[in-house]
C-alpha positions as CSV (number, residue, x, y, z in Angstrom):
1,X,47.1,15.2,-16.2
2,X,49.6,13.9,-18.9
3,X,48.7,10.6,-20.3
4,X,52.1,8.5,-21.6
5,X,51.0,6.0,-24.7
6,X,53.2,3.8,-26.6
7,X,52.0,3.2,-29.6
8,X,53.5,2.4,-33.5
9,X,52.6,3.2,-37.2
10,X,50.9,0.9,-39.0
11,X,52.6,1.6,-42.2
12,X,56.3,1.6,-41.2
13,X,56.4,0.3,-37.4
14,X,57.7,3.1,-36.3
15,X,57.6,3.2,-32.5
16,X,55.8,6.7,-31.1
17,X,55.5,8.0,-27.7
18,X,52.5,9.8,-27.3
19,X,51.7,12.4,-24.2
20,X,48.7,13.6,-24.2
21,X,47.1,16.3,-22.1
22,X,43.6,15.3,-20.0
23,X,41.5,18.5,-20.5
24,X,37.8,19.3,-20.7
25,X,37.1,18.0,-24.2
26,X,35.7,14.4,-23.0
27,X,36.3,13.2,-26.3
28,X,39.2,14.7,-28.3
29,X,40.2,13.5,-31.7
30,X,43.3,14.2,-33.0
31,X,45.4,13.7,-36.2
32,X,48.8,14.4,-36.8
33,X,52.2,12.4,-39.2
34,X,54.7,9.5,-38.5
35,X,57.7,11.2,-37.5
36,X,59.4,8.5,-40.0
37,X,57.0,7.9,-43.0
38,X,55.1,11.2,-42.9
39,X,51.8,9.2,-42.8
40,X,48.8,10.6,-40.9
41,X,47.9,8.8,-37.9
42,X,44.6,9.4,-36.3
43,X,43.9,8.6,-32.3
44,X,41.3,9.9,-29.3
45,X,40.4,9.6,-26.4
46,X,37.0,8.8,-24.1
47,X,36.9,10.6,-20.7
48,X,34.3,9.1,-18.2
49,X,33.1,11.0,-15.9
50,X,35.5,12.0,-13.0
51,X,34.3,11.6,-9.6
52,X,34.2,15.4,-7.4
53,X,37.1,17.1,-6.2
54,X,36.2,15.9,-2.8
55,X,36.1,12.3,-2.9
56,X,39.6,12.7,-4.9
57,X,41.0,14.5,-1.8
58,X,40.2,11.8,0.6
59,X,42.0,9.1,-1.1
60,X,45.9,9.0,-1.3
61,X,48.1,10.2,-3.9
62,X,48.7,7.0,-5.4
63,X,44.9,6.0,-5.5
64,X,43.9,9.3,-6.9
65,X,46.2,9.0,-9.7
66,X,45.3,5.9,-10.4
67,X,41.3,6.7,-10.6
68,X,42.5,9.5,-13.1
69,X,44.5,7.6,-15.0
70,X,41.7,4.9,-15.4
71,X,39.4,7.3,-16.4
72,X,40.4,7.8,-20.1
73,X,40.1,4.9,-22.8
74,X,42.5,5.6,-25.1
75,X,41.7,4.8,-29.2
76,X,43.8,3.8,-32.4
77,X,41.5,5.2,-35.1
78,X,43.7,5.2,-38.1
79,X,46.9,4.1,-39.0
80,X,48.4,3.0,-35.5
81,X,48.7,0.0,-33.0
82,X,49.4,0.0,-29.7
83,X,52.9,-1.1,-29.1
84,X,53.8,-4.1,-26.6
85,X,57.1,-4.6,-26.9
86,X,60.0,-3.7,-24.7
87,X,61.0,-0.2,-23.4
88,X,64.3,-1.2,-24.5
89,X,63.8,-0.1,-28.1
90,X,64.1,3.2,-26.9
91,X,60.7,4.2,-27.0
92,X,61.3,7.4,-25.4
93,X,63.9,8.4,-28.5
94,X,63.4,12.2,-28.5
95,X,63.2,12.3,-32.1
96,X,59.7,10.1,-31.8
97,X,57.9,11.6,-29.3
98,X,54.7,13.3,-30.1
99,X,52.6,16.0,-27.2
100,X,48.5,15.7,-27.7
101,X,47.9,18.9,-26.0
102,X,44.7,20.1,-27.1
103,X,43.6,23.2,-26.2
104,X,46.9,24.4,-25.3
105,X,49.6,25.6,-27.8
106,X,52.9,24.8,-26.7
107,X,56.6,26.0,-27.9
108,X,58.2,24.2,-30.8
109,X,61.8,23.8,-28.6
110,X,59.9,21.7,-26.1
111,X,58.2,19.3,-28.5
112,X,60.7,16.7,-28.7
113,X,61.9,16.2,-25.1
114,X,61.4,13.5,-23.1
115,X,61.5,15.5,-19.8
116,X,59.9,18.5,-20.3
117,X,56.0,19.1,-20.5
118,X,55.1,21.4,-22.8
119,X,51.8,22.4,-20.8
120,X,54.2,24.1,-17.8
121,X,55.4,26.7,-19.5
122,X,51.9,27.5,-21.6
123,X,50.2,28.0,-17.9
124,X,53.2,30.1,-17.1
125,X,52.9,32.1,-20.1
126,X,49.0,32.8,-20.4
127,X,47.7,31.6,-17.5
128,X,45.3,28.9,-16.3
129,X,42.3,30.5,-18.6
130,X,43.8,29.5,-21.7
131,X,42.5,25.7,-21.1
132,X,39.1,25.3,-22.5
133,X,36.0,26.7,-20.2
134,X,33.0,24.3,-19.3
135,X,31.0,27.1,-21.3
136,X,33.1,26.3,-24.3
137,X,32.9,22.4,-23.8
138,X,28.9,22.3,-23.6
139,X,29.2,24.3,-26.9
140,X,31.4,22.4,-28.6
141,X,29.3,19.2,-27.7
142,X,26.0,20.6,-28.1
143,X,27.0,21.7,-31.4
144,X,24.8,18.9,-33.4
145,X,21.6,18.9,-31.8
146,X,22.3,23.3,-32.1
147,X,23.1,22.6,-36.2
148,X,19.6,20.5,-36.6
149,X,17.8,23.2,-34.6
150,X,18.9,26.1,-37.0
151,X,18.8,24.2,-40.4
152,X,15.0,23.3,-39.3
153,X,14.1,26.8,-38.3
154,X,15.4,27.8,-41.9
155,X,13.3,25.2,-43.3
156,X,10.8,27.4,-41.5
157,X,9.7,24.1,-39.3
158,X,9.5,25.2,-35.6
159,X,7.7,22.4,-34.2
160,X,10.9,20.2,-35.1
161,X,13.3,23.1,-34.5
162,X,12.0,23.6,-30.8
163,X,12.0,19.7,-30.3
164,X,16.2,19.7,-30.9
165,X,16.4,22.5,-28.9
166,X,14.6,21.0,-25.6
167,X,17.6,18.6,-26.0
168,X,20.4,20.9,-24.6
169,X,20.9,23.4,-22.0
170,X,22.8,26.6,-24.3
171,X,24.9,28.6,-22.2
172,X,23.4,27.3,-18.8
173,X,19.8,29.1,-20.2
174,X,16.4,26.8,-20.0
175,X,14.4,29.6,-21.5
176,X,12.2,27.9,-24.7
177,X,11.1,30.7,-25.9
178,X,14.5,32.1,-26.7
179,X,14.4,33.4,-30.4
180,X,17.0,31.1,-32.7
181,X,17.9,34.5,-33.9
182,X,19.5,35.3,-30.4
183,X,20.7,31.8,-29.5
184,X,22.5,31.3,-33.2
185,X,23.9,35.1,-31.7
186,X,24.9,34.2,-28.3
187,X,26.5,30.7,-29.5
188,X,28.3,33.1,-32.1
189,X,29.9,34.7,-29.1
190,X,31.7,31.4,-28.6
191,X,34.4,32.5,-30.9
192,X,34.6,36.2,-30.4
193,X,36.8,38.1,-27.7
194,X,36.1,41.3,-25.8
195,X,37.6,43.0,-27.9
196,X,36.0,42.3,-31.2
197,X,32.8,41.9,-29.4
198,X,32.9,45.9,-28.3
199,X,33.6,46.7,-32.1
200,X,30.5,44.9,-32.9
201,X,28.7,46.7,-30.5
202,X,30.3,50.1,-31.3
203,X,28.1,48.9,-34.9
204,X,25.1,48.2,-33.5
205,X,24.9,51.5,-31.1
206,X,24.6,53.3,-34.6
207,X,21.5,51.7,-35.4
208,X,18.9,55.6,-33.9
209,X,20.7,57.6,-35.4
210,X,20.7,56.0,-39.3
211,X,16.9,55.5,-38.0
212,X,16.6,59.0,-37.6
213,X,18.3,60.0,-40.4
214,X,15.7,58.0,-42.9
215,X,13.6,55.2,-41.4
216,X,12.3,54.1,-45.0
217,X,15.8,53.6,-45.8
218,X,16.8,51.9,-42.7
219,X,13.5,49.5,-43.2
220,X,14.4,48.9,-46.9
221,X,18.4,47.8,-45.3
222,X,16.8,45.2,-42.7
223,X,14.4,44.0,-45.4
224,X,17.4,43.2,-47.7
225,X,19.4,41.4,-44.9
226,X,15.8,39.5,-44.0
227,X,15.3,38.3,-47.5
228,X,19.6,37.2,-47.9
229,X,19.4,35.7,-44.2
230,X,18.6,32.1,-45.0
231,X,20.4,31.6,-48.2
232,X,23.8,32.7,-46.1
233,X,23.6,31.0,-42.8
234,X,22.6,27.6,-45.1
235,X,26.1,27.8,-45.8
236,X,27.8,29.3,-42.9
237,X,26.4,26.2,-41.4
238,X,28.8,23.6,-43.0
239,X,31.7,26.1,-42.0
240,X,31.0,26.0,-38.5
241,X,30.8,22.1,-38.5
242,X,33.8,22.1,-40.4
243,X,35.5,24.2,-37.5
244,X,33.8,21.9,-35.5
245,X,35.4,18.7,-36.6
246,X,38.6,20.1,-36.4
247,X,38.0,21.4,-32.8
248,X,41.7,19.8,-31.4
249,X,43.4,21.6,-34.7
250,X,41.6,25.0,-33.7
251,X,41.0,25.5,-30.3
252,X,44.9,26.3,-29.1
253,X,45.4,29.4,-30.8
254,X,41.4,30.2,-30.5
255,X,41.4,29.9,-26.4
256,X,44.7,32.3,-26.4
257,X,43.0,34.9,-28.9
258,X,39.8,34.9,-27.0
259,X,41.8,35.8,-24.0
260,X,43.2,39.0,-25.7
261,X,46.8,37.7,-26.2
262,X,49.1,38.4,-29.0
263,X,50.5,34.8,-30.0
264,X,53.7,34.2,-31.5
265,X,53.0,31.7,-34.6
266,X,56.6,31.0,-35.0
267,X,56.9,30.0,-31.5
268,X,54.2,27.9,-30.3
269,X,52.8,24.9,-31.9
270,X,50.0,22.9,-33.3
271,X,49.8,19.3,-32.7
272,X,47.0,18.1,-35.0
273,X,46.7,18.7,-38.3
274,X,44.8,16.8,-41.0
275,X,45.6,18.5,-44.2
276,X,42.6,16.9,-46.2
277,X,40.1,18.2,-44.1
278,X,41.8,22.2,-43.6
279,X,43.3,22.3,-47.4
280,X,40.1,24.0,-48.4
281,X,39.2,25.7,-45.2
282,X,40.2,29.2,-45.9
283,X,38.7,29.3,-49.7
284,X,35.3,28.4,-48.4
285,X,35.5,30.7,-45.1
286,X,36.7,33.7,-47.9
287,X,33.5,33.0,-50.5
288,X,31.3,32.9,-48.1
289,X,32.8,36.2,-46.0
290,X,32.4,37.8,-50.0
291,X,28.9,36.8,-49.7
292,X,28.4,38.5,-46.4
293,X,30.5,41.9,-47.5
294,X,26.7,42.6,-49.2
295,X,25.4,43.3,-45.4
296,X,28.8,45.1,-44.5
297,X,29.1,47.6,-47.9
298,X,24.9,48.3,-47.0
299,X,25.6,49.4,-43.9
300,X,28.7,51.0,-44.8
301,X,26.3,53.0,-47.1
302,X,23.8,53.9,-44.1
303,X,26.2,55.3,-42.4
304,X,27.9,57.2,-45.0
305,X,24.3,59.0,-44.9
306,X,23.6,57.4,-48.5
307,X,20.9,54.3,-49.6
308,X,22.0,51.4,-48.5
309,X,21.9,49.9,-52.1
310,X,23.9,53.6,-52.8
311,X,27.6,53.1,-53.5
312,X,30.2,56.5,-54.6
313,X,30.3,54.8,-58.0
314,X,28.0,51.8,-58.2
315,X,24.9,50.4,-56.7
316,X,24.0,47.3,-55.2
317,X,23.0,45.1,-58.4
318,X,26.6,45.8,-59.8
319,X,28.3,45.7,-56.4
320,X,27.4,42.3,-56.2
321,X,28.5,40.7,-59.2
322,X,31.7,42.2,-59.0
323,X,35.1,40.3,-58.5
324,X,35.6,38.8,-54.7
325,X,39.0,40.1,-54.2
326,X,37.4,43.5,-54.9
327,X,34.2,42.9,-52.4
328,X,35.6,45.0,-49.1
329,X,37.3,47.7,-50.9
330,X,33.9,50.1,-50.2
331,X,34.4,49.9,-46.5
332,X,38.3,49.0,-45.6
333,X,38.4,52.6,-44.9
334,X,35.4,53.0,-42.3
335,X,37.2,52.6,-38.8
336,X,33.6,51.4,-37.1
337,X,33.5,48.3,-40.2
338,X,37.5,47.6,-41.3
339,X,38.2,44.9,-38.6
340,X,36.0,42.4,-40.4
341,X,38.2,42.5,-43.9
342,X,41.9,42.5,-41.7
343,X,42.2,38.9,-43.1
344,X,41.3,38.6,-46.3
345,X,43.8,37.0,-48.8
346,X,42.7,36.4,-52.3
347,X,45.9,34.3,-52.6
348,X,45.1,32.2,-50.2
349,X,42.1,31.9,-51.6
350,X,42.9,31.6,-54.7
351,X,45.3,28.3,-54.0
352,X,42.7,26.9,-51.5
353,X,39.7,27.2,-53.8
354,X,41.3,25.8,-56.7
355,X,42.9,22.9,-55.8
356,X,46.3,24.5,-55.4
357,X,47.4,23.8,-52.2
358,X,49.2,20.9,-50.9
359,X,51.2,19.3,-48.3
360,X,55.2,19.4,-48.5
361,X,55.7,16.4,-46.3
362,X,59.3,17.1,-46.8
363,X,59.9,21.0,-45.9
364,X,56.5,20.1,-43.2
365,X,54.4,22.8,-44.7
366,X,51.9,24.0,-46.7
367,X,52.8,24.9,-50.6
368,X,50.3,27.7,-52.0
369,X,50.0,28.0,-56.1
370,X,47.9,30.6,-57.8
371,X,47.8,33.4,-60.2
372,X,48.8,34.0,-64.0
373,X,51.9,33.2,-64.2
374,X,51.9,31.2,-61.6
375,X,53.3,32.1,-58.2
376,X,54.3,29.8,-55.0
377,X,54.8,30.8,-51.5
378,X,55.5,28.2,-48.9
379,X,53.6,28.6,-45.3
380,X,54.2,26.5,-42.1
381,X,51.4,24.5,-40.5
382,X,50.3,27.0,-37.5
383,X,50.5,29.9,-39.8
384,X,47.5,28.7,-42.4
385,X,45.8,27.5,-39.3
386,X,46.0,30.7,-37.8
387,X,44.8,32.4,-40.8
388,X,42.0,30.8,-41.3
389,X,41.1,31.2,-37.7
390,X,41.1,34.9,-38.3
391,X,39.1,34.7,-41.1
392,X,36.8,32.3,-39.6
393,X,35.8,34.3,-36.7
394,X,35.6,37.4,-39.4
395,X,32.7,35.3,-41.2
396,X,31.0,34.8,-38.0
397,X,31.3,38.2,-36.7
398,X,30.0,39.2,-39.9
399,X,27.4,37.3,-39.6
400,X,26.2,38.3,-36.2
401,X,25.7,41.6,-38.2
402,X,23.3,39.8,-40.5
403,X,21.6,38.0,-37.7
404,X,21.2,41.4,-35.8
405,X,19.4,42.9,-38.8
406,X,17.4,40.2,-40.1
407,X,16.1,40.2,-36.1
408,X,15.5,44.2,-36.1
409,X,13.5,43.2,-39.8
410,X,11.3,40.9,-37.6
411,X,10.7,42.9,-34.6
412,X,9.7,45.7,-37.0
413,X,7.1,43.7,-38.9
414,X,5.7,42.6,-36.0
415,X,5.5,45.9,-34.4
416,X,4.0,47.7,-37.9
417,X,2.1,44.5,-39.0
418,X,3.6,44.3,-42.2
């Protein structure tokens, strides 16, 4: 269902026609400019609870529309009124209108028109799948009480950590004695495909033979990814949340990679944005993802038939003090390990981490500065988005390599009594 609101900016009084898509996020929040002064503009909505499918077929047209259509509150948050006065300002001027379709990209040529909804030809495109599951939803809103379980289990307090997790249902499973280890894993699987989840796997089928090849060493491995575990997912955590809080910003071009689709960047759209919140997104998602290429080179090691702390011309003391940019050169190589370093841009980095990205409110995109001398390239809202969605989901397939090892490190223990 499409959802027409007439609203206008509370800085210029520009009048805005908003559409916005009703989809399964009950409470999406989204930000996005004023097509006249370029100021952000923040709304959301509040989706009650619809009644079955049933009861909605019983009813007429009219009264089922109407029971949908009262269903959502809609909310000025920032920067916006809602606007009373007559259609005959021309409201519906082309030029002001402004689609809210939340988990669905859309094309750019269909932004702007007053007849057209953009969510038609999405459908057409990639089907109905590419709207948000119910899986994906009870992740998205479980994702608070999910964040207090792990940072307690870190903390190493399980009596508190098992309390938060009595208070959701993850992935339709009631079993309590589910390890975090697995649930932090299968939540991980949130944000992977099929595809990159077989490459994963393709990793952890290795795991007999480095065992036969030299247990000691393979022990010594999971011991070092035990003892880095809770120092990296302490700040994998605020990424995750950060992803979080931009959910309406990153789940379009998340759904349709998840689906195995190639998308087209230059030809579908993003319709929230808030630049203050994503200007350092990729810089912390890339220090972090350095921090994890310690796990990745290790096991790049193992399976190169060397120690895991064994690099061609280095070992692991050196390897990690070493410069970032530098950090996935040991294993770009390995076909079984290269997927998690395809996004990795130092330049990107590089702008994002120190302060040298900003906003062209002008051109409408992104301005990158870094390196000596300095060098500038200019990058269009969906295309840093989409780059730090790649790297994201690098970070946390990465990390379900870490979490995999650190588990093996505890099963191990237990099994030798060590």
């Amino acid at each position: 269902m499409i959802k027409r609101i007439y609203i206008k900016c509370k800085t210029c009084e520009c009048p805005i026609t908003l559409r916005i898509a009703v989809l399964s996020n009950d409470k999406p929040k989204y930000t996005f400019t004023c097509p006249n002064c370029k100021m952000d503009i923040t709304v959301g909505l509040e989706i009650k609870k619809l009644p079955e499918l049933s009861e909605l077929t019983s009813l007429s047209k009219d009264e089922a529309l109407n029971i949908l259509y009262n269903s959502t509150q809609f909310n000025c948050i920032d920067n916006c009124e809602i606007n009373t006065e007559e259609k005959s300002l021309k409201l519906d001027d082309e030029k002001n209108i402004i689609n809210l379709m939340g988990e669905i990209p859309y094309k750019k040529e269909e932004a702007n028109s007053s007849t057209l909804f953009p969510i038609f030809s999405t459908l057409k495109n990639f089907g109905t799948h590419t709207i948000v599951s119910k899986q994906d939803t009870i992740v998205h809103e479980n994702w608070t009480n999910l964040k207090t379980a792990w940072k307690l289990s870190l903390k190493r307090n399980e009596t508190l950590s098992k309390t938060y997790r009595k208070k959701y249902i993850f992935f339709s499973s009631k079993d309590e004695d589910f390890d975090l280890d697995s649930e932090i894993y299968d939540f991980s699987l949130f944000f992977i495909g099929n595809k990159n989840f077989s490459l994963l796997d393709e990793i952890f089928k290795c795991t007999p033979t480095i065992i036969d090849r030299n247990e000691k060493n393979y022990y010594e491995y999971i011991k070092f990814c035990h003892n880095k575990f809770s120092k990296l997912e302490e700040k994998i955590i605020p990424i995750i949340t950060s992803y979080m809080a931009n959910y309406e910003t990153f789940s379009p071009y998340m759904v349709i990679l998840k689906n195995g689709f190639d998308l087209d960047i230059n030809e579908y759209k993003i319709d929230s944005f808030n630049f203050e919140e994503l200007k350092t997104f990729y810089g912390e998602c890339f220090e972090v993802l350095a921090d994890l290429y310690a796990i990745i080179a290790g096991l790049n090691n193992l399976l190169n038939n060397r120690k895991y702390d064994e690099f061609l011309e280095m070992d692991m003391n050196k390897y990690l003090i070493i410069d970032k940019a530098n950090k996935s050169n040991c294993f770009k190589d390995n076909l079984k390990l290269n997927f998690l370093c395809f996004e990795y841009d130092s330049f990107i980095r590089n702008s994002s981490h120190h302060s040298g990205t900003r906003y062209d409110y002008d051109k409408n995109c992104i301005v990158l500065e870094a390196g000596k001398p300095l060098k500038e390239k200019e990058m269009n809202i969906e295309e840093y988005v989409y780059h730090s969605l790649l790297i994201f989901r690098e970070v946390i397939e990465a990390n379900m390599v870490l979490i995999f090892y650190n588990h093996a490190y505890e099963l191990y223990t237990k099994r030798n009594l060590i």
